[in-house]
N, C-alpha and C positions, 0 to 999 in steps of 0.2 A: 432560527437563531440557536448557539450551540448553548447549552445550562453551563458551560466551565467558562471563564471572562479573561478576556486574555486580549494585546493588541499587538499585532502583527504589521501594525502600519510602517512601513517603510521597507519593508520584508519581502520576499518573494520565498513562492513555493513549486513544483514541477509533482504533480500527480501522475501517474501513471495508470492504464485502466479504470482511468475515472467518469467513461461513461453509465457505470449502475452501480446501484448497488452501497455497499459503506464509502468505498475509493467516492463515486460522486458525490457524496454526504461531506464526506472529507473538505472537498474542494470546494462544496459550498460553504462550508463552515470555516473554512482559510477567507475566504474573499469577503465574508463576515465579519473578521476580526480586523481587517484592514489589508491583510495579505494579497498582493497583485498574484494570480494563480496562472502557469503555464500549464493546460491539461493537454492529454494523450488518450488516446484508444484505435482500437483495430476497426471502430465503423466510424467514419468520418460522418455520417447525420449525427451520432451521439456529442460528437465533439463539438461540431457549431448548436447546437442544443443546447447543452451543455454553458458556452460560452455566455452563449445567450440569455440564459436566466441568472447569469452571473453579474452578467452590463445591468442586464432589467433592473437588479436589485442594488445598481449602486456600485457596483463592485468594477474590478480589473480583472481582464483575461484576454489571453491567447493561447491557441494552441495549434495540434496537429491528429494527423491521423499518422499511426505508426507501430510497427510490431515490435515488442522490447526485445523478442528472441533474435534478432536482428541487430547486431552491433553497430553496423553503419547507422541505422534509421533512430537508436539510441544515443548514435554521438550527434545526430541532428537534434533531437531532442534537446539534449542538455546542450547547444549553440544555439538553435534558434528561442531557449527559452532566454539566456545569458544577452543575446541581442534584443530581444524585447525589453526585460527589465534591469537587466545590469550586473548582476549576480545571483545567485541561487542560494539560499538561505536551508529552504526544505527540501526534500524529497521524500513524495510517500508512494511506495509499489503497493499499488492496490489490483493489478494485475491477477488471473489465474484461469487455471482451467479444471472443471472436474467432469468425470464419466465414470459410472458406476455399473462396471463391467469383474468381472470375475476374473482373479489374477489366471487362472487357467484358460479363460478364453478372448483375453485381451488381446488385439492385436501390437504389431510392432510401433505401427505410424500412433495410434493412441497412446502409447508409453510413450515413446519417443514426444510426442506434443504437449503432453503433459509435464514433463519432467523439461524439456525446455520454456515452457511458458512459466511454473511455478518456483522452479529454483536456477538454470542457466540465464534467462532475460534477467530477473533481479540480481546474478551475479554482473551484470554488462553493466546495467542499470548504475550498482553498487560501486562497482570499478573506475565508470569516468565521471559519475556527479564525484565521486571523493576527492577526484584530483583536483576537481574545481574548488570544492569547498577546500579541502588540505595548504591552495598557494591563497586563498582568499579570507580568511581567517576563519575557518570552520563553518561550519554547519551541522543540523539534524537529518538523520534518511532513518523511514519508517517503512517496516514491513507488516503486511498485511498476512499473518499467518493462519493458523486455523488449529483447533484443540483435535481435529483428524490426526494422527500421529503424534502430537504434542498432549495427552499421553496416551488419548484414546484410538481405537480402531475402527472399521465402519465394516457393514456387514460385506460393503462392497465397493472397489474406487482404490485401487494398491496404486495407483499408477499418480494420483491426488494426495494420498497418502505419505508416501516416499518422498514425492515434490515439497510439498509443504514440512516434513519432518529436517528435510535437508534444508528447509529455507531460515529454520529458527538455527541448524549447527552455525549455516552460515553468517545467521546475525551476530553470534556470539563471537567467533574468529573475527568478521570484521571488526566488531568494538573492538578489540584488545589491537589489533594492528592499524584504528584506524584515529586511537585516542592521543597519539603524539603529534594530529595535524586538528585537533581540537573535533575532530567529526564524532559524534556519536552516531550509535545505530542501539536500535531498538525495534520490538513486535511486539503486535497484537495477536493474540490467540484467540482466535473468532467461533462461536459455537453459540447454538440457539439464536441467532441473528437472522433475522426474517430478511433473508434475500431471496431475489427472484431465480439464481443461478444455482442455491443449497438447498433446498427443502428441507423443512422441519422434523421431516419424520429421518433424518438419517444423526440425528443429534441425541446422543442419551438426557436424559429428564436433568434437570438442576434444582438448586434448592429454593433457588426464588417462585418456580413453578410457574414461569412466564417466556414467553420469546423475547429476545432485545431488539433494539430498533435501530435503525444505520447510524440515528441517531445520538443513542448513544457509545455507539463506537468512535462517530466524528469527537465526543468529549473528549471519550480515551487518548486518542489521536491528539488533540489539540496540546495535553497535560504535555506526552512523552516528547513532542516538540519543539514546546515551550520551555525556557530558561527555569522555568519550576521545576524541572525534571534535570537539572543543569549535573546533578548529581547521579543519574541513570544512565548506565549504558548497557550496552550486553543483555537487557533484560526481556522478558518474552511477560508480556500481562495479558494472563484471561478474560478477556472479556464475553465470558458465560453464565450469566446467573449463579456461579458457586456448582459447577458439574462436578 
């Protein structure tokens, strides 16, 4: 259960990559709050998984197996989440990919995957949930970004780096273009978060002198979402222990 108290009953949310990691913290912590959750990911076991401990607990879900670099299989996404619950409230790209390869021996297809898994899928992503929320009286979309390029460097991973650095410009542009259809957009800046996909050791020390847990990102998440944050847009919050 998430420590920030918040009720999303009547609401509906579309996770994206939300089978590990903060994204399925997320979605558990939406379906928590009352939130009907439409999740996604690229291994369809994680996704009935997923759903499944969601019903166990009480909660509402469906979802799909689906690539967000993939436009077509993202405007299913946001239809068949719109067909199950009725409209779409949230959106959070929890989506990414990293590989900690040396910008000098990095191949083409590794940049190339990266750089469309981290910053072009959450443009598609970004582009048709808006138009739904923009004619439906708005909504929240939540980027799941990372303190790698926002402001720091990693010894290795340019290709993670760049992706994720362009996915905080991008948050920023869309709030300003996307605040006259009532959408806000906002990030998280993820660092020292004990995920199974980041390893700890590529994270400089913070001042709390601890790792964070998925859990308290799902908080973060819950705040920038929620009508408390009604005032936030454009913004990118660290959620790093003070790095």
């Amino acid at each position: 259960m998430p420590d920030f108290k918040v009720d999303f009953s009547g609401r509906s949310a579309i996770v994206a990559g939300a089978g590990s990691g903060a994204a399925r913290a997320i979605a558990l912590a939406l379906a928590s709050t009352g939130a009907s959750v439409f999740v996604n990911d690229q291994n369809p076991d994680r996704v009935d998984t997923l759903i499944d401990d969601i019903r166990a607990a009480g909660g509402r879900a469906e979802g799909m197996q689906g690539d967000i670099t993939n436009r077509f299989q993202v405007a299913a996404m946001v239809e068949n989440a719109r067909d199950a619950f009725g409209r779409v409230h949230y959106f959070v790209n929890g989506a990414g990919v990293f590989k900690a390869e040396p910008l000098l021996n990095i191949d083409e297809w590794d940049w190339r995957r990266q750089i469309e898994v981290n910053i072009v899928g959450p443009f598609f992503c970004t582009q048709l949930v808006a138009r739904v929320m923009s004619n439906e009286g708005g909504g929240s979309i939540l980027h799941l970004a990372s303190t790698a390029g926002n402001p720091y460097t990693l010894e290795q991973g340019i290709g993670y780096v760049a992706g994720k650095a362009g996915l905080v410009a991008m948050t920023r542009q869309a709030a300003r273009e996307l605040a006259s259809g009532g959408v806000r957009v906002n990030a998280l800046l993820l660092g020292h978060v004990a995920e199974d996909d980041m390893p700890a050791a590529l994270t400089p020390p913070n001042a709390l002198g601890r790792m964070g847990s998925v859990e308290e990102v799902a908080n973060a998440a819950l705040f920038l979402l929620s009508d408390a944050a009604s005032f936030i847009t454009g913004a990118a919050l660290a959620v790093d222990g003070g790095s």
